[in-house]
C-alpha positions in Angstrom: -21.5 -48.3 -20.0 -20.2 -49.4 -16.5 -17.9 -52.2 -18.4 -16.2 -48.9 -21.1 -13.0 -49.4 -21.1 -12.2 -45.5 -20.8 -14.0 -45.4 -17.1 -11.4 -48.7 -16.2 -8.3 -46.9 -17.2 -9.1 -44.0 -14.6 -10.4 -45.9 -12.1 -13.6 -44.5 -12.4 -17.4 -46.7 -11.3 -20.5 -46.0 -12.1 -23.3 -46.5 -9.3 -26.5 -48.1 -10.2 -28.7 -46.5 -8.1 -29.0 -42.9 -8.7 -28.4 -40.2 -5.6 -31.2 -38.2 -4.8 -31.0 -34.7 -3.8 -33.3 -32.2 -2.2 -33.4 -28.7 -2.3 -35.7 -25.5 -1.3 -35.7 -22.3 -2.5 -35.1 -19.8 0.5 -37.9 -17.3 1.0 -37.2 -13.4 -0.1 -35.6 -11.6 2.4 -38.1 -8.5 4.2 -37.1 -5.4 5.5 -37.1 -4.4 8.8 -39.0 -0.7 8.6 -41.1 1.8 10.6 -44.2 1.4 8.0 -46.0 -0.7 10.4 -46.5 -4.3 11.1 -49.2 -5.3 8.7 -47.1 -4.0 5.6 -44.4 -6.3 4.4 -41.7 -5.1 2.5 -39.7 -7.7 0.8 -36.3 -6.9 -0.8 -35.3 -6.1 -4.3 -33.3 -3.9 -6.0 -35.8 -1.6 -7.0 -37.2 -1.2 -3.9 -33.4 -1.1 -2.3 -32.7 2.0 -4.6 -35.7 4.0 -4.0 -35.3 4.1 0.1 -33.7 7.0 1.5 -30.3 7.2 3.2 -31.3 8.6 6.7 -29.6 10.8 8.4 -25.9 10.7 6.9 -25.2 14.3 9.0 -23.1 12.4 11.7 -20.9 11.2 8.8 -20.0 15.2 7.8 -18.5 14.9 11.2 -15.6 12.1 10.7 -12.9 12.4 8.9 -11.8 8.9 6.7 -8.4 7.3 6.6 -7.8 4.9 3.6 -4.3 3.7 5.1 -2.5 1.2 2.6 1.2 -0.1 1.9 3.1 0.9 -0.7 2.1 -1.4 -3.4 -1.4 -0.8 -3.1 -1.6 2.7 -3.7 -3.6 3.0 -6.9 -5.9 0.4 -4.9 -6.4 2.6 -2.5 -6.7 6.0 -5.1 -9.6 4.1 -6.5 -11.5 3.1 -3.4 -11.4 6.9 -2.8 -12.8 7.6 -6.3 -15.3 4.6 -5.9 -16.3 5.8 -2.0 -16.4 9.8 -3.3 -18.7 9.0 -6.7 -20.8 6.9 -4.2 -21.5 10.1 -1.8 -22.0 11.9 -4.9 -24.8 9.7 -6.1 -26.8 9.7 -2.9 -26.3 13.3 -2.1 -24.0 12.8 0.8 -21.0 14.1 2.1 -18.1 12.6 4.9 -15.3 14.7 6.2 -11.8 14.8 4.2 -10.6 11.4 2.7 -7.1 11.1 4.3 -4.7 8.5 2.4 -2.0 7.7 4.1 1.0 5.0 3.0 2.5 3.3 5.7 4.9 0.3 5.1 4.8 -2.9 7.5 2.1 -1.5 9.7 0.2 -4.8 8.5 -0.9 -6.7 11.6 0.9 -3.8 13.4 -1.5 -1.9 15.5 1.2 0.1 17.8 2.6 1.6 14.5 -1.4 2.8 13.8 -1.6 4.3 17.1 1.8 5.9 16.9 0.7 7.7 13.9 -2.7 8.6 15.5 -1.7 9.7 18.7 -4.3 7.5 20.1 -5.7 4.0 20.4 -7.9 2.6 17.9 
């Protein structure tokens, strides 16, 4: 097989010895919880949907900007949808969802804090 003709024309060789590779499977990733230190939680989906979201009251308190340019505006429409439908699903709320379009303010920082009013 090393001799073909086929593996000549594109300068391709065969090795005789074979490589060897090894490989381990990482162990399952645990949660860090309050439940004490005997019990192990380890994660999965299942377990990952049935926590609870803890205290999203601070979150009621902020008010979201989704700032984008002017050619990803139906980007940003449907992050809002996305982000909205996701606070519907685990019962929580933010403050309004501000979009605002600003051109060139990529990489632009002073143009952000001119709109703001402040630092960020």
């Amino acid at each position: 097989m090393s001799n073909s003709t086929q593996f000549g024309k594109y300068d391709i060789k065969i090795d005789l010895e074979p490589q060897t590779l090894e490989s381990r499977k990482l162990a399952v990733p645990q949660l860090i919880h309050k439940e004490g230190d005997d019990n192990k939680l380890y994660a999965c989906e299942k377990l990952l949907k049935q926590m609870p979201v803890f205290s999203c009251e601070e979150f009621e308190k902020y008010e979201l900007v989704l700032i984008h340019d002017k050619f990803a505006r139906n980007e940003a429409e449907n992050a809002k949808r996305n982000l909205e439908n996701c606070q519907k699903s685990i019962k929580m709320k933010s403050g309004e969802i501000m979009m605002v379009q600003m051109d060139d303010f990529r990489g632009n920082f002073n143009a952000l804090n001119d709109w703001f009013g402040k630092t960020i």
